[in-house]
C-alpha positions in Angstrom: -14.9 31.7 8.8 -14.1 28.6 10.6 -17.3 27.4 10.3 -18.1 27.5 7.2 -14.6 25.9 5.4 -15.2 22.8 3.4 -11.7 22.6 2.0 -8.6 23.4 3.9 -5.0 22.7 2.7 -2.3 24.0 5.4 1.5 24.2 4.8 4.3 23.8 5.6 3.7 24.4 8.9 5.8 23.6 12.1 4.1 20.6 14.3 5.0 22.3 17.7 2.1 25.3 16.3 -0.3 23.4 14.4 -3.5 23.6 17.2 -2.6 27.0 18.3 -3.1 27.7 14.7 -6.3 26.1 14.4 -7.5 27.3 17.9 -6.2 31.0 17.2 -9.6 31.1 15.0 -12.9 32.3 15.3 -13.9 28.9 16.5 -13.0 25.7 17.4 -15.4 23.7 15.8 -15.3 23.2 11.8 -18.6 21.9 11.0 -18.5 22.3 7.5 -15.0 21.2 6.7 -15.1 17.7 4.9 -11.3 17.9 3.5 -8.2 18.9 4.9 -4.6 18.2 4.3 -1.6 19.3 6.6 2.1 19.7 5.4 4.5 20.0 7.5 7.8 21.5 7.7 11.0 23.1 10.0 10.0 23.7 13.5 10.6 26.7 15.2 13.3 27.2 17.8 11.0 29.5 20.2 7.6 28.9 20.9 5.2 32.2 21.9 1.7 32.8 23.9 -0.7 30.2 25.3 1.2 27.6 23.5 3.2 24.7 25.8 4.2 21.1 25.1 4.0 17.6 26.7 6.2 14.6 25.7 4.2 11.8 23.7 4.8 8.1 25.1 8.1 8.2 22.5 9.7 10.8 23.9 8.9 13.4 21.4 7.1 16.7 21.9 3.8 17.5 21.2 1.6 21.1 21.4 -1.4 21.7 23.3 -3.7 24.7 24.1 -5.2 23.7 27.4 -5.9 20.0 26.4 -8.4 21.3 23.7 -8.4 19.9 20.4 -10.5 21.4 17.0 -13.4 19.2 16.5 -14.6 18.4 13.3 -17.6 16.7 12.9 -18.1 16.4 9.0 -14.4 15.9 8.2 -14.2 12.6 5.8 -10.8 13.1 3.7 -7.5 13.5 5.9 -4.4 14.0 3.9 -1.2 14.5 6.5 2.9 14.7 5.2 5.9 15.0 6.8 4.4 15.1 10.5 7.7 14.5 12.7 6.6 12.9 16.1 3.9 9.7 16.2 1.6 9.9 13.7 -0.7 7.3 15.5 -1.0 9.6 18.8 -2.0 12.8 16.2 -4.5 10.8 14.0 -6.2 10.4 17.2 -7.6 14.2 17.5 -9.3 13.2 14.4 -12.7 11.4 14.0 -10.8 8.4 12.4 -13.9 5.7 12.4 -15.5 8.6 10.4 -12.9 9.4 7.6 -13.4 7.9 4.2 -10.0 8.7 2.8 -6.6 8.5 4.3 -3.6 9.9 3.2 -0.1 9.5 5.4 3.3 10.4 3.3 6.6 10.7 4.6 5.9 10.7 8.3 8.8 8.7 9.8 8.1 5.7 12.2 4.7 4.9 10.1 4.6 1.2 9.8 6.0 1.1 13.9 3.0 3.1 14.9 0.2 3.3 13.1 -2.2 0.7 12.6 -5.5 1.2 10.4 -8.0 -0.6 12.5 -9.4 2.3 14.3 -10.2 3.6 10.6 -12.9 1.9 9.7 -14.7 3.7 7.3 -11.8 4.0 5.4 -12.9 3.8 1.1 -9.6 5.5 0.0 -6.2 4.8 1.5 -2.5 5.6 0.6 0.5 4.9 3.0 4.1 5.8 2.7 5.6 3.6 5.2 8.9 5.8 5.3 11.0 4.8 8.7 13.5 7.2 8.9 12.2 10.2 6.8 14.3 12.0 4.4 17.0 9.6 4.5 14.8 6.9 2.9 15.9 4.3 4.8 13.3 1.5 5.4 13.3 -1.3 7.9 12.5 -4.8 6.4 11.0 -6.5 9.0 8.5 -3.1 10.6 7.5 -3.2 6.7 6.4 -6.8 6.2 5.1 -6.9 9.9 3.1 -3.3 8.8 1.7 -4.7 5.6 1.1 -8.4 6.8 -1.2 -6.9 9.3 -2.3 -4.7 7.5 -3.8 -7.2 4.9 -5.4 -8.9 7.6 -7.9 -6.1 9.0 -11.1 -6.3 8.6 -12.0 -2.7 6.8 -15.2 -3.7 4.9 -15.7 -0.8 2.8 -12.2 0.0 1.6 -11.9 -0.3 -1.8 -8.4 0.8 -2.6 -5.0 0.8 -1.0 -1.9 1.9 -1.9 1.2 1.6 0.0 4.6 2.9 -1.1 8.1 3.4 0.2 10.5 5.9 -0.6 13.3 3.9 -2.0 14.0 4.1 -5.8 15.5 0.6 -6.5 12.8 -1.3 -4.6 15.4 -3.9 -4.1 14.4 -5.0 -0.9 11.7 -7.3 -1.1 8.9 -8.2 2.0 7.0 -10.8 2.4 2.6 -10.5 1.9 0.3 -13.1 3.9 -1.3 -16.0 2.0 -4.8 -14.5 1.3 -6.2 -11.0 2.6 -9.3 -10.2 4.3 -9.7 -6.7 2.9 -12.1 -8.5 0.3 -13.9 -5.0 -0.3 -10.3 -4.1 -2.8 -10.6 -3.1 -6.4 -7.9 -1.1 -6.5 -4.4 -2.3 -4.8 -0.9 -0.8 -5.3 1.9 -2.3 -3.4 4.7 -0.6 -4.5 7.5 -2.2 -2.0 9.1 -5.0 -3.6 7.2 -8.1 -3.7 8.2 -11.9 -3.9 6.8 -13.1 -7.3 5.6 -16.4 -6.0 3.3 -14.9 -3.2 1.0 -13.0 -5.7 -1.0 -15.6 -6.2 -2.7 -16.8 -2.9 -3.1 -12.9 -2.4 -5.4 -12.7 -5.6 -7.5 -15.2 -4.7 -8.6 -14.0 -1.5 -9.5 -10.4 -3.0 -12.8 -11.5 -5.5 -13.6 -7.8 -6.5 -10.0 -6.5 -7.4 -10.1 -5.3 -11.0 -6.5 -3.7 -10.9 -3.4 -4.1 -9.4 0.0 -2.6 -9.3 3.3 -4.5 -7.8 6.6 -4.0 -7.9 8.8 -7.5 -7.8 12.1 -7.3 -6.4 12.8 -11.5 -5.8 11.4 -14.6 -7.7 12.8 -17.7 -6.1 14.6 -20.9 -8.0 12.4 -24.1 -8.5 14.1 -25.4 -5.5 13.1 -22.5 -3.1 10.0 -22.3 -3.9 9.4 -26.5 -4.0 11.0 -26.4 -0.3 8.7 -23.1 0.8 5.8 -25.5 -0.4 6.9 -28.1 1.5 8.0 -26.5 4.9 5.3 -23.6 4.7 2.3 -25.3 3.9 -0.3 -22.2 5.3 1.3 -20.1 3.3 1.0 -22.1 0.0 -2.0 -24.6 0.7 -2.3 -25.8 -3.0 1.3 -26.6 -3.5 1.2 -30.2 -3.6 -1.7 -30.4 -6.1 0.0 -29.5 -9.2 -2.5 -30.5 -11.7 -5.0 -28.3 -9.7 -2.6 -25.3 -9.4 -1.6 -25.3 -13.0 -5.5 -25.3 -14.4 -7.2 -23.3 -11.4 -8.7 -19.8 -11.8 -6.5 -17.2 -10.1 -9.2 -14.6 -10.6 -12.0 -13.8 -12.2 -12.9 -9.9 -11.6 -8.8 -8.8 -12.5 -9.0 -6.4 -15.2 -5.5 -4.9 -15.5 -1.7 -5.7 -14.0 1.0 -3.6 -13.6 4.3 -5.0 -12.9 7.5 -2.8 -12.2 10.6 -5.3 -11.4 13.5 -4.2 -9.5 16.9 -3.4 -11.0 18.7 -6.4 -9.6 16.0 -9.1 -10.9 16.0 -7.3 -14.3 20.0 -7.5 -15.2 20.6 -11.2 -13.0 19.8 -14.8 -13.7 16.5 -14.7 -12.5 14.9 -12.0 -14.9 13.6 -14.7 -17.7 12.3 -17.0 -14.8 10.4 -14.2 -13.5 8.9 -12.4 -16.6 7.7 -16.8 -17.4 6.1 -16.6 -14.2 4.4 -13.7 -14.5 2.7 -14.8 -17.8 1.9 -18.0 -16.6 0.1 -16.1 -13.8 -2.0 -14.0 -16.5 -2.2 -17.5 -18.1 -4.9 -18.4 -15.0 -7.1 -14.7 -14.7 -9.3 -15.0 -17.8 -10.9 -11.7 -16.9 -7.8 -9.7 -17.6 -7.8 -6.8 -20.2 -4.1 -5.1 -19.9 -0.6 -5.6 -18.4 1.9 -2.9 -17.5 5.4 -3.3 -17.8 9.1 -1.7 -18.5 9.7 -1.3 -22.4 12.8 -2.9 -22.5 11.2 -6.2 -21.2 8.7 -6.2 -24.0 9.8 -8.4 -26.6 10.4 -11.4 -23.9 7.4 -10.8 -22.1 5.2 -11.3 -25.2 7.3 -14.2 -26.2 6.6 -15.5 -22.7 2.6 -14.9 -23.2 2.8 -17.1 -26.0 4.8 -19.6 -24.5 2.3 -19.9 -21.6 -0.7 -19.8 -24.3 0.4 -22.5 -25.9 1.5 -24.5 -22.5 -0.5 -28.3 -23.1 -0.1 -28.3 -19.5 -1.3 -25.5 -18.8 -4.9 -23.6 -17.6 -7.5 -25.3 -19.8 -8.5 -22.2 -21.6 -6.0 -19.5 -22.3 -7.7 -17.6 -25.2 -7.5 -14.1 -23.7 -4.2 -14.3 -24.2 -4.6 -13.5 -27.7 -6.3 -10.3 -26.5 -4.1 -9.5 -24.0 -3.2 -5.6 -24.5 0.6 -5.0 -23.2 1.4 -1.3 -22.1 4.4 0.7 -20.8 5.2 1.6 -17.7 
């Protein structure tokens, strides 16, 4: 039976049983399976038969049959939710240079443990980077350190990323790096609260992205950002050149943007600054098609577009623009 699986979706199931499960079997070797997602849920109080556990470098408890581990030897899609101890140390019983699609939700302690450099296959990717599980809590600083380094692997065949946090408000907002070296992206969802201002440097190190989903929780005054320009000069390397920044190309292959702004940015001072900056960023990718946002922030975004589309100053050609297709969220 074992050996002839191609799909296999398990749960909920307790982490303290999950090899004994797959070891209870006719085999121990799936060499047909190719997809398999893991749910997990309650662990049992008493634990039965050939089972026994060992305690993981962070003090939590693992299970083992004798130090044997399934193998699977065509596996290439890995989907795993709600595992309770280190993800990191678990991900390891799989073939992880081999898998082409990763999937990790709401396994608490993500972004302090897991790294995706040994993944590097990886075409598919989607990471909750949940710290403290069901209580949604997220720390700011494991997040940005997660995602900054994250942005900086080199994963030459991943094509699409998507990392999300729990929270609902999406009021806390993380810094990204200047540029990225996942240039391979055509698909990217950062669903964590973004700084406005940042978005661009990020664009232009990904050539190939065609769409992109944010959600902007901060857009700083003219006199934040004209001090982060001057003190951070790495992180904004065009800042002094404003006739260059105003009239250079953002992107070329960007083909639709979605922006979801937090709650906070869209009822205080700084919503109409940051809906003008986001045209004006539109203003400078002549290859975009469509833009996503909240229907109550319609009317001002498209009087915005205009705005920038008429801007002297601005980008030397802004007539797609006029063919600029606005969508709901």
């Amino acid at each position: 039976m074992a050996k002839s699986l191609k799909w296999l979706d398990i749960g909920p199931i307790a982490a303290d049983s999950i090899w004994s499960s797959f070891l209870s079997s006719s085999g121990d070797v799936f060499e047909s399976l190719y997809h398999l997602r893991l749910e997990f849920g309650q662990n049992p109080g008493h634990k039965q038969g050939r089972l026994r556990h060992r305690h993981t470098q962070s003090g939590t408890i693992e299970s083992i049959v004798g130090n044997i581990y399934p193998l699977f030897p065509k596996l290439n899609s890995l989907d795993i939710s709600a595992y309770p101890y280190n993800v990191a140390r678990f991900l390891e019983k799989f073939p992880r240079a081999q898998l082409r699609q990763l999937s990790v939700d709401k396994c608490p302690g993500t972004c302090n443990q897991l790294s995706l450099e040994p993944f590097t296959g990886l075409v598919f990717c989607r990471i909750d980077i949940a710290e403290k599980g069901s209580t949604g809590e997220v720390d700011k600083h494991s997040a940005e350190h997660w995602v900054c380094n994250t942005m900086s692997l080199k994963l030459p065949r991943l094509a699409s990323l998507t990392v999300t946090t729990p929270t609902t408000d999406f009021d806390m907002e993380i810094g990204v790096p200047s540029g990225s070296t996942l240039t391979s992206l055509r698909y990217l969802t950062l669903d964590i609260g973004l700084r406005l201002d940042e978005l661009e440097e990020l664009l232009i190190s990904l050539p190939l992205l065609t769409h992109l989903w944010v959600t902007v929780a901060e857009v700083p005054t003219k006199a934040h950002e004209y001090l982060s320009r001057k003190t951070r000069p790495k992180k904004y390397p065009h800042g002094g050149d404003k006739i260059f920044t105003k009239h250079r190309v953002i992107s070329t292959s960007l083909e639709f943007l979605l922006v979801r702004m937090s709650k906070s940015l869209i009822s205080g001072r700084r919503r109409n600054r940051a809906l003008a900056k986001t045209a004006w960023l539109m203003a400078r990718i002549p290859s975009i098609l469509r833009f996503a946002i909240d229907p109550e922030l319609e009317h001002e975004m498209q009087k915005c577009v205009k705005q920038a589309a008429a801007d002297a100053a601005g980008p030397l050609d802004t007539g797609h623009l006029a063919q600029l297709q606005i969508v709901f969220i």
